[in-house]
C-alpha positions, 0 to 999 in steps of 0.5 A, a space after each residue: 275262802 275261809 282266810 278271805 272270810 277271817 280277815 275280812 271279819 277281822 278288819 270289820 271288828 277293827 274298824 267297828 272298835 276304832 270307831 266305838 273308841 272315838 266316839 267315846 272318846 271324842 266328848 273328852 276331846 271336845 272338852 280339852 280344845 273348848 278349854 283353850 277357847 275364849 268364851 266367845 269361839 266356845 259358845 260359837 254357831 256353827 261350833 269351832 274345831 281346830 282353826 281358833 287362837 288358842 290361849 292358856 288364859 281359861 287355865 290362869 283364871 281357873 287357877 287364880 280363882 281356886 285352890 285346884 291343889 286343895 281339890 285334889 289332894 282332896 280328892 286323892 285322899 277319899 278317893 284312894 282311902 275308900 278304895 283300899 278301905 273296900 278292899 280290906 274289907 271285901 277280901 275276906 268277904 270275897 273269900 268266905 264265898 268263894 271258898 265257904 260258899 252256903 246256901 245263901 251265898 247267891 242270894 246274899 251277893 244278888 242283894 248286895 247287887 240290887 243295892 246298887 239299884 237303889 237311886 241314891 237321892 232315895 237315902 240321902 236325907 236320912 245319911 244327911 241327918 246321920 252325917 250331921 249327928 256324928 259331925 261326918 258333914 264336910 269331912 274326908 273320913 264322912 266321904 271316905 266312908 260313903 264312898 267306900 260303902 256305895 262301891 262295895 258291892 262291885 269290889 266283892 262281886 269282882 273279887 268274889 268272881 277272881 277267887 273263884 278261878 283260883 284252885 281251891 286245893 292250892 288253899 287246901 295244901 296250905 292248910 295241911 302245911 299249917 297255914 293260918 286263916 289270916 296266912 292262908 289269906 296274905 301269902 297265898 290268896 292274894 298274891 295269886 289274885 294280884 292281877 284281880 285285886 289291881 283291876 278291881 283297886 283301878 276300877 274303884 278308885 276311878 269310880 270314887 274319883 268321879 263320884 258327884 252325888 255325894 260330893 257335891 251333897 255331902 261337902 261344902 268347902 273344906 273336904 270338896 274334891 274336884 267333882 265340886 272343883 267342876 261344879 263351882 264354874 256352874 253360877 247364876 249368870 250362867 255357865 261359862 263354857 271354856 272355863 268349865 272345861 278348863 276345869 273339867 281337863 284338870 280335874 280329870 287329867 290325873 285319873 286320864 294319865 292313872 289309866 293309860 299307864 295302868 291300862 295293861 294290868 287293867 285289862 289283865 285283871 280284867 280278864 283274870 281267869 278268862 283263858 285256862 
């Protein structure tokens, strides 16, 4: 009775996951077969699924009408700058409270959550006024580092809650043997929290990839990733929907296949510390 109770729990779970994970999915599916449509069958009623002519067409105007190469080299470039700028900072962040905790670490760390709460519209004036007095308007570094900075919280929180797994004695023993803070650090934290520190570059990198805000605020045309490569097919006359999701599969193809081959030390890293 118990067996026939476990696996019918277990086939609910499956199925309840199987269909959590299509419709998650199914926004992106939708995306990728409307960019094979003609304007046309895209904006069509009742909407067409599969039985439609599929054509590359979407494709070779989104490529002769923009620079898709610039947009991502772009985007690569702010997006993995930021992420390993954070993390050079958030590591011995993380590790000051992970191991030298005060009694205001707790408070320290909720604030630096509660930033996250904060709407961004709320600040852009004045780091608008800021990124044109020290000439960061349109330029990598400007996004790079504003990326960096909004994301931060979540590196530390995430890299603070992985150190905490890690014994602390082990830190201890280096010391003894003679370990500087910058060794202790390098040679013995880090490689041991590499399945945390992975997840967390991952996570962040995928974040600052699908920035919007502040691209699109913050940019013009020189340093515009491909969040503003999307939103250049949105016009006045209106929007042209399988052009948009030409543009929209490109942009986000790259990040697509980043995750499904990184996806085991996702969820490794993920669930770092979770089974002693």
């Amino acid at each position: 009775m118990a067996r026939t109770v476990t696996t019918n729990r277990k086939i609910i779970n499956t199925a309840a996951a199987w269909t959590i994970g299509l419709l998650i999915f199914f926004p992106i599916l939708w995306t990728i077969l409307t960019s094979f449509k003609s304007e046309a069958t895209a904006i069509s009623d009742p909407p067409v699924f599969l039985f439609f002519d599929w054509s590359l067409d979407n494709y070779r105007v989104v490529l002769e009408r923009s620079d898709y190469g610039r947009f991502l080299l772009n985007s690569v470039i702010i997006a993995g700058g930021s992420t390993i700028l954070g993390i050079i900072i958030a590591v011995p962040a993380a590790w000051s409270m992970a191991f030298v905790p005060s009694k205001h670490t707790k408070d320290i760390l909720l604030w630096m959550l509660s930033t996250k709460m904060l709407p961004a519209v709320g600040v852009l004036y004045p780091i608008y006024l800021i990124f044109i007095k020290m000439g960061l308007l349109d330029s990598r570094t400007g996004l790079t580092v504003i990326l960096m900075l909004i994301n931060l919280p979540i590196i530390v929180w995430m890299l603070y809650t992985y150190f905490r797994e890690i014994p602390g004695e082990i830190l201890e023993a280096a010391r003894m043997d003679g370990a500087t803070l910058r060794e202790e650090i390098v040679y013995v934290l880090t490689p041991m929290a590499v399945p945390g520190i992975a997840s967390t570059l991952l996570l962040n990198f995928i974040l600052a990839w699908n920035e919007a805000f502040w691209t699109l605020n913050l940019t013009a045309a020189k340093a515009a990733p491909l969040t503003a490569f999307i939103a250049s097919y949105s016009s006045p006359e209106g929007l042209f929907y399988a052009k948009l999701s030409a543009a929209s599969t490109m942009a986000i193809a790259p990040i697509l296949i980043l995750g499904w081959f990184s996806q085991k030390q996702l969820v490794r890293g993920l669930t770092f510390g979770a089974v002693k």
